[in-house]
Structures are given as C-alpha cells and as structure tokens.
N, C-alpha and C positions, 0 to 999 in steps of 0.2 A: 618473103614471097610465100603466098601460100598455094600450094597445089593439091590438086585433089585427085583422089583414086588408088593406085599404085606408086609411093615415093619410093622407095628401094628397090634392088633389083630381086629377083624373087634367091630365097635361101632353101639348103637341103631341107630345112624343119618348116618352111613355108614363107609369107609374104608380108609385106607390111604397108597398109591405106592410111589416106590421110582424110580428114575430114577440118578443115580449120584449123583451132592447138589443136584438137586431137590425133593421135597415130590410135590405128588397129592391129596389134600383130596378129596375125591367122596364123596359128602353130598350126599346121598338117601333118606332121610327122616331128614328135616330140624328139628332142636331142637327148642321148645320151648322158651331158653334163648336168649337172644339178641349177644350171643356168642356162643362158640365151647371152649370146656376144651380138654387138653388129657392129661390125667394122664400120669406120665413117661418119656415124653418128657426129652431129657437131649441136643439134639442139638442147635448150636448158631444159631440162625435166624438171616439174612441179609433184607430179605423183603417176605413178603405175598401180594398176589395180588387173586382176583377172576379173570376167565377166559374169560365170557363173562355175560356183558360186561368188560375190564381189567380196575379193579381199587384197585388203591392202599388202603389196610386194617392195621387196627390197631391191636398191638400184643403185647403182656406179655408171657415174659420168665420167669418161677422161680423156684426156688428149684422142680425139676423134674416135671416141668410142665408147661404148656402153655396155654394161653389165646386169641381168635382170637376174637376180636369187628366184628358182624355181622348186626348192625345197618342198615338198610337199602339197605341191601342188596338182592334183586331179585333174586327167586329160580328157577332153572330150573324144572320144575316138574318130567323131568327124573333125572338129573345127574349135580348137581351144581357143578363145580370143583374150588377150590382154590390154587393158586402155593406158595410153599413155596420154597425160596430160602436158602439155609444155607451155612454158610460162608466156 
C-alpha cells in the first residue's frame, strides 16, 4: 500500500513523508546519537542518501526497525532531509 504525506508518527528529532518508494525524513532537531532509530519500520530499504549535500549513508534493517549512521553528517539548522529509497 502506498501512502502519501505523513507515514509515521512524528519523533523528538522530526517526521517522516512518503512519496511512492520514497520516505522523506525531516530531521528538525538532530538527535544526540551518532544515528537515527525508527522503531517499527518494516520496509526493504534499497538506499538512504541525505539531500544536501547528496551522499550516500549507512543503514540497518532488523526485526521492525531501522538504523541510519549519521556520522558526520551536517545539519541543516532548519530542515536536514534524508531520502530513503525502498525497493
């Protein structure tokens, strides 16, 4: 099923749209961790990329949940977006 707009519920560090395979995540207020968890997750991930600048990130799928490596990654003070792609 594909939905559009808002598929998760929103998080402390912000929200996540969906556009077809693609998810949006909208970091609003960057986490702490050196990563991004979202509980629940049950889709197959193909690639994650941030927006700008575009580079490719590291990611763990597992039993309903996901892992995104945010290592060095530069935040946009408004609106850091990351694309996830799903197969």
């Amino acid at each position: 099923m594909v939905r559009e707009g808002n598929v998760y519920p929103p998080k402390d560090w912000g929200v996540i749209t969906q556009k077809g395979k693609d998810l949006y995540v909208h970091i609003l207020n960057p986490p702490v961790e050196s990563f991004l968890f979202l509980p629940g997750f049950q889709e197959k991930v193909k690639s994650v990329y941030s927006m700008n600048p575009s580079r490719k990130l590291s990611f763990s799928v597992q039993k309903e949940r996901a892992f995104i490596n945010l290592d060095g990654l530069n935040f946009d003070p408004i609106d850091t977006i990351l694309h996830i792609r799903l197969e």
